[in-house]
C-alpha positions in Angstrom: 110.9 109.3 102.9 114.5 111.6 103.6 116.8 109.9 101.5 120.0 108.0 103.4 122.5 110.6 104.9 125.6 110.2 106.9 125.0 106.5 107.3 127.8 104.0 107.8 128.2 99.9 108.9 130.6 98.5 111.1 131.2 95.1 109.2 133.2 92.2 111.6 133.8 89.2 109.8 134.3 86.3 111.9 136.6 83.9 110.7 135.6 80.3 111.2 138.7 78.9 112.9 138.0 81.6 115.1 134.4 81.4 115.8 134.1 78.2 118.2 131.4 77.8 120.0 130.9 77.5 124.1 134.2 77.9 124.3 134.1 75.8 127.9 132.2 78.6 129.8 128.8 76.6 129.8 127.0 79.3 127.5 126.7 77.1 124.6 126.4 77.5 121.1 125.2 76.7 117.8 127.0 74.5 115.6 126.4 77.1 112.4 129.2 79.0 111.5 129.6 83.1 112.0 131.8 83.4 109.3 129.4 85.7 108.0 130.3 87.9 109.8 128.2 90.4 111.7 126.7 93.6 110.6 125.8 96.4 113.1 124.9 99.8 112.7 126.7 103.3 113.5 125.3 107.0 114.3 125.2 109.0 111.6 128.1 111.5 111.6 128.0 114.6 113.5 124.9 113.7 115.2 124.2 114.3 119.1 122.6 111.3 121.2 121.7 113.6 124.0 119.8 115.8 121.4 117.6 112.6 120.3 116.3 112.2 123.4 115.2 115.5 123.1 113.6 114.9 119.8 112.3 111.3 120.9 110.2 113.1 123.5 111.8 112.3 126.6 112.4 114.8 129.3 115.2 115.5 131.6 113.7 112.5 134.1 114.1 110.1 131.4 110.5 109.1 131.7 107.8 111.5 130.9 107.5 113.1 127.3 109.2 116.1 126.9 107.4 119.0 125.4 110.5 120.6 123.7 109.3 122.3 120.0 112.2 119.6 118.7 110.4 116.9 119.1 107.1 118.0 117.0 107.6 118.9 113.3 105.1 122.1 112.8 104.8 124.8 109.9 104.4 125.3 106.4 105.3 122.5 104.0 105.9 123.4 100.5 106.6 119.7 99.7 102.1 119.1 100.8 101.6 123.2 100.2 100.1 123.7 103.5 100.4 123.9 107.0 101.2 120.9 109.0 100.0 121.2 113.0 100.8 118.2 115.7 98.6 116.2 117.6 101.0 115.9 119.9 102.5 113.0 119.2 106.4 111.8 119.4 108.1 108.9 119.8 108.0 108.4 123.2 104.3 108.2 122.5 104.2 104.4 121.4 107.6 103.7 122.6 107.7 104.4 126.4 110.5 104.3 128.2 108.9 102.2 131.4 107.5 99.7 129.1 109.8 98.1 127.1 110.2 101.1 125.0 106.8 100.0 123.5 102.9 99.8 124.8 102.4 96.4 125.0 102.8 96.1 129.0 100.3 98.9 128.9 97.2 97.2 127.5 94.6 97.5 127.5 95.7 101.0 127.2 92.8 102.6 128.5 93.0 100.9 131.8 96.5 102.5 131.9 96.7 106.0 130.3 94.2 108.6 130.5 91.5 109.1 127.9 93.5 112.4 126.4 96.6 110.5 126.4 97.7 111.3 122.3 98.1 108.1 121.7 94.7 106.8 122.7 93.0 110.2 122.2 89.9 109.7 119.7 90.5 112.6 117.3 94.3 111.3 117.0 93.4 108.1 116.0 92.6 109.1 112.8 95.7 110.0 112.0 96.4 106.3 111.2 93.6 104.8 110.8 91.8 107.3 108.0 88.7 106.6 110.0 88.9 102.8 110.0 85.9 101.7 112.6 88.6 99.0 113.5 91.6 100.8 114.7 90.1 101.9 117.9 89.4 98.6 119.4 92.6 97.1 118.2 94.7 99.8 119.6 93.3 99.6 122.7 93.7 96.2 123.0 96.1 94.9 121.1 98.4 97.7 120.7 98.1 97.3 117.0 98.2 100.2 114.7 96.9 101.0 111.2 100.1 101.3 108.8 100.0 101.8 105.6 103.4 101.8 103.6 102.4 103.3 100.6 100.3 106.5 102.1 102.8 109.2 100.6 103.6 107.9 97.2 100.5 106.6 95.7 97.1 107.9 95.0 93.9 106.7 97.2 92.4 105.0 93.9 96.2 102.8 93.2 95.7 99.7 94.9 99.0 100.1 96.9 97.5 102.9 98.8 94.6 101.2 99.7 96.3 98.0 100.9 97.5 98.2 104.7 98.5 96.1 107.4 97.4 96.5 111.5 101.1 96.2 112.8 102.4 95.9 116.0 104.5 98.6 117.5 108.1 97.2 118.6 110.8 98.2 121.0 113.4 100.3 120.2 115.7 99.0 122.3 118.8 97.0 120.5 117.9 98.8 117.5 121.2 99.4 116.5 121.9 95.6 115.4 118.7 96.0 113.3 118.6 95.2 109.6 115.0 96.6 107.9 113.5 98.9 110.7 109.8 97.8 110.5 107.9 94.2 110.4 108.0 94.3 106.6 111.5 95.4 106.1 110.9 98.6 104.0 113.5 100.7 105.6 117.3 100.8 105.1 118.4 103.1 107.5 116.8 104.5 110.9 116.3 108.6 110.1 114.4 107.6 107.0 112.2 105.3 109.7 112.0 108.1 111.9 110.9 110.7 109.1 107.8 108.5 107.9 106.9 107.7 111.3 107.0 111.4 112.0 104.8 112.1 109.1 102.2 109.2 109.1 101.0 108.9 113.4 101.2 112.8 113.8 98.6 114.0 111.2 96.0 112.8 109.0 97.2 114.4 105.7 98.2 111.7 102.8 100.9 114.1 101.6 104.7 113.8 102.7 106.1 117.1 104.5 109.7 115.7 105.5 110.5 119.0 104.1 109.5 120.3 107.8 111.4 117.9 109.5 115.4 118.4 109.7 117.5 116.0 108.3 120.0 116.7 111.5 116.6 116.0 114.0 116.4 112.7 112.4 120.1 111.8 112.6 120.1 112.5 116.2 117.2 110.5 117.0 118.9 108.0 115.5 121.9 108.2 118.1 119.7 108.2 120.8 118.2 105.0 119.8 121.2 103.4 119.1 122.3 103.9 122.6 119.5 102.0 123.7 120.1 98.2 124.9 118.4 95.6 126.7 121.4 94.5 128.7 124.7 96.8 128.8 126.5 94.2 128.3 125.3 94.0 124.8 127.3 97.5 124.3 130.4 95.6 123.2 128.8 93.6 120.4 127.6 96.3 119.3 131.3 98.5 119.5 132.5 96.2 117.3 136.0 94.2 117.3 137.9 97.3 118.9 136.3 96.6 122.1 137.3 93.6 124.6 134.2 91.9 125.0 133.0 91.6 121.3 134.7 88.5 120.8 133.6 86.8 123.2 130.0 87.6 122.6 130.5 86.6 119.1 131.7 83.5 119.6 129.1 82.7 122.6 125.7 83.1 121.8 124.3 82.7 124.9 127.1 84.4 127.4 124.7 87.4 128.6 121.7 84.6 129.0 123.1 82.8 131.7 121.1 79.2 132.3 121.1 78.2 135.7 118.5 75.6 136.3 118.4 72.1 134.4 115.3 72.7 132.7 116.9 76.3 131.6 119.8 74.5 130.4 117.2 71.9 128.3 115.7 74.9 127.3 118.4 76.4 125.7 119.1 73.3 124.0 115.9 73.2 122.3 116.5 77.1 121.5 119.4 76.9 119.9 118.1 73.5 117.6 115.1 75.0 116.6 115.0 78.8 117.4 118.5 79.8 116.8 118.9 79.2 113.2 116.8 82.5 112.8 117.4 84.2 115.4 121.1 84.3 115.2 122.3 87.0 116.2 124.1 85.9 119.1 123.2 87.3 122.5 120.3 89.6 120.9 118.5 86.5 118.8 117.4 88.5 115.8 118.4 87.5 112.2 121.5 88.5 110.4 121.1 88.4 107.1 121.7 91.1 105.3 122.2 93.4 102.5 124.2 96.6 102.0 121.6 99.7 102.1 122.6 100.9 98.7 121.1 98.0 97.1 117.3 98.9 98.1 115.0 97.2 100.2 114.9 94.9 101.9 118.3 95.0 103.1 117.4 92.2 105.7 115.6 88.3 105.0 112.1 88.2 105.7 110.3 84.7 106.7 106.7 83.4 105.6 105.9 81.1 108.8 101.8 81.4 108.3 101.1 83.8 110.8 99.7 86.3 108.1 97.8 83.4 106.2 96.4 82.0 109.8 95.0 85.7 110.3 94.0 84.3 113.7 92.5 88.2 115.0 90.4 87.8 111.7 91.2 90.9 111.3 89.4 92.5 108.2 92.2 93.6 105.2 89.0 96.2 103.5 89.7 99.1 102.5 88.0 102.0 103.9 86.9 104.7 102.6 85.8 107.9 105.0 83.6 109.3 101.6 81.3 106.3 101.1 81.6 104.9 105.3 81.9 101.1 103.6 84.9 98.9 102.9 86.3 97.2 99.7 88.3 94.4 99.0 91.6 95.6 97.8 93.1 93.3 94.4 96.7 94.1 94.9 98.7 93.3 91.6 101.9 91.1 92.5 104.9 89.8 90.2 105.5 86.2 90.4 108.6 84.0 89.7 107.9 84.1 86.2 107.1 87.7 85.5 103.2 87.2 85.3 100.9 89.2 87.2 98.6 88.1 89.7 95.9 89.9 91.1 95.5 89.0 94.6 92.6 89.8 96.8 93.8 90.8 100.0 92.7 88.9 103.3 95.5 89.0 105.3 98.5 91.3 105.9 100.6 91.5 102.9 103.8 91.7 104.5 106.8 92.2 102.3 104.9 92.2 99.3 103.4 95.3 99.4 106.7 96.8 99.2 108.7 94.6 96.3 105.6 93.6 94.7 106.3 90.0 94.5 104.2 87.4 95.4 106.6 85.0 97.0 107.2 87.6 99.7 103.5 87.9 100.5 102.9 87.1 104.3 106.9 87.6 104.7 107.8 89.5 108.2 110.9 90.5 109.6 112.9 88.1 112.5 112.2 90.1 115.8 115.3 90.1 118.5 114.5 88.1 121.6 115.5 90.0 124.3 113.0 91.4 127.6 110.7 88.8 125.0 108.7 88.1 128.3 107.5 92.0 128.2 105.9 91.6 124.3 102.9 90.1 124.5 100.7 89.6 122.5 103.2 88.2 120.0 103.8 88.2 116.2 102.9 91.3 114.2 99.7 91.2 114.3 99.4 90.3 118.3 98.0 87.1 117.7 99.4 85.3 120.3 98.8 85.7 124.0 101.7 84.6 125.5 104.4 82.6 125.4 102.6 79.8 125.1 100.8 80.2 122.2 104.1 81.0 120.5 105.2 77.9 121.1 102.7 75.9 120.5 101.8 77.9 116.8 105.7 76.8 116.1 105.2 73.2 116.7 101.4 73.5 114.6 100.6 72.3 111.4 100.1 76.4 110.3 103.5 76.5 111.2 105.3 73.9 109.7 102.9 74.1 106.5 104.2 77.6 106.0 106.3 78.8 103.2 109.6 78.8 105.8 108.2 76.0 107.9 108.8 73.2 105.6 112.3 74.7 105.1 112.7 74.6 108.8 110.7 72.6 110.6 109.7 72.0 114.1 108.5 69.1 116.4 108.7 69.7 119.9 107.6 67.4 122.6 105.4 68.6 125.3 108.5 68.6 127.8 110.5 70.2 125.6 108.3 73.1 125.0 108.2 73.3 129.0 112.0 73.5 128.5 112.0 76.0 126.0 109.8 78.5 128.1 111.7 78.3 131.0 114.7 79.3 128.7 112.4 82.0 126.9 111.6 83.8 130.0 115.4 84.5 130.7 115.7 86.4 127.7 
């Protein structure tokens, strides 16, 4: 990964006397405090946002991939010592503009995008999946993609290499009031995202090349996603305390989700009891816990609510290997509270722990912000959920509320009230 350059915070601490919620205008609140404060990100400095869409792969039309050299990363790499050619890949490959800035509205993908789309094309694949039999199904219909954290910096016989996780691929937009880029938190700041992701869905080599990729590319695809919101609104919180409408959108959670109906209203009730307390973030519902960069990863709080444990895809956690065409469990070495290690035998995502190492962050995930939430389905990281409804229901389930985090928060939700809540969920 490129190490962190030109990175900065806007930190706005809230004081509690000044951090009232509702504040009369009937968009409610929570009764926590923000005296937190909120942390958002900035550009990097001296980077161009107009020149990230370039490298993003979005033409002049704003909706079909561009074909600019800038936005494929091509030539000799001393770093792997050999030459690195494109499949053809960029960003806007898994993050489309006209769908959420992801591909879930597009599955099954290949009754939307043609058979040599790059995404979807069979020799690209690969290029995640190192020839997993799996990956081409569960792309296809899930949207869910092979990742595997510790390609670059381990061997293929260490345990960490071999471990993976099939990940869903998430919108960029409101990425600037993110705090860990990916599901499992492994990323402190956006161009070292982008450089990895540029490396790992482009090619099929197990070798890092970000010597080939320009540290100033990746600082002004960061701008350009930064500039990228679900509501415009939302520009303000994200300005900071300089602009006029931050404070108000600080101190109202829900001022840019207007409820209209009663059952909306209900709804948001039963949000802001149950859902809110992670997803508090007010007006973009992800969570705000944080740390500063400098101190490592994670720099944001990651949540064991069952879903990697449940496993309800039964999705197989084998490794593969392309040599022998079989799979192998994995026994992934973890540290736990006492400094022991246990060997665990992976069948289910790992989550968090396959980047700290610690068991007591294994089948931990990043909080996900809420908004255009009606345009993600299938849910959760690993797409386990249909819709909406499912969501709800695994939050008010015994997997749920058995979890790690669901005994420290936990949920029971009467029939109307989930009604309530989805009627509220589908504003967002």
């Amino acid at each position: 990964m490129a190490s962190r350059r030109g990175w900065s915070l806007i930190v706005a601490v809230l004081a509690a006397a000044a951090c009232g919620c509702g504040d009369g205008d009937g968009s409610g609140g929570s009764s926590g405090s923000f005296s937190q404060g909120l942390v958002f990100n900035e550009a990097p400095a001296g980077s161009s946002a107009d020149h990230g869409q370039v490298v993003f792969g979005i033409a002049a039309d704003g909706i079909h991939a561009g074909n600019d050299p800038d936005s494929v990363f091509v030539g000799f790499s001393a770093d792997a010592g050999q030459n690195i050619a494109s499949n053809g890949r960029t960003c806007f490959t898994c993050h489309r503009p006209d769908a959420n800035f992801m591909i879930n509205p597009l599955l099954p993908l290949d009754a939307h995008l043609p058979v040599d789309d790059p995404l979807i094309n069979p020799d690209n694949i690969v290029a995640d999946s190192g020839g997993n039999p799996d990956a081409p199904q569960l792309l296809n219909d899930f949207g869910l993609v092979l990742i595997r954290p510790h390609r670059f910096d381990a061997p293929p016989d260490d345990p960490r290499f071999q471990a993976f996780g099939w990940r869903k691929s998430m919108t960029n937009l409101n990425t600037i009031f993110g705090h860990g880029f990916l599901n499992d938190l492994r990323t402190a700041d956006l161009p070292s995202t982008d450089t990895g992701a540029a490396m790992s869905h482009t090619q099929d080599l197990n070798a890092a090349h970000n010597d080939i990729i320009p540290a100033q590319a990746m600082d002004d695809l960061a701008a350009f996603q930064f500039t990228l919101f679900t509501d415009p609104a939302l520009r303000a919180l994200a300005a900071g305390p300089a602009d006029p409408g931050f404070a108000r959108l600080a101190r109202q959670p829900y001022a840019t989700v207007p409820a209209q109906t009663a059952q909306e209203q209900r709804g948001r009730a039963v949000f802001d009891r149950d859902c809110f307390p992670c997803h508090n973030v007010p007006n973009v519902f992800n969570n705000r816990s944080h740390r500063d960069p400098a101190s490592g990863v994670p720099i944001g709080e990651g949540f064991n609510i069952g879903v990697a444990e449940a496993n309800m895809l039964n999705l197989d956690f084998r490794n593969y290997d392309e040599q022998t065409d079989a799979k192998s469990a994995v026994s992934l070495p973890l540290v736990d509270s006492t400094g022991a290690t246990v060997v665990v035998e992976l069948d289910q995502d790992p989550g968090l722990a396959l980047i700290t190492g610690r068991l007591e962050d294994l089948g931990k995930f990043k909080v996900p912000q809420l908004r255009n939430l009606r345009l993600g389905k299938p849910y959760f990281h690993d797409c386990s959920a249909p819709d909406l409804r499912a969501v709800i229901g695994y939050f008010n389930s015994a997997a749920y509320n058995e979890s790690a985090d669901g005994r420290r928060f936990p949920i029971a939700m009467t029939a109307e009230e989930q009604q309530d809540l989805l009627a509220f969920l589908l504003l967002l």
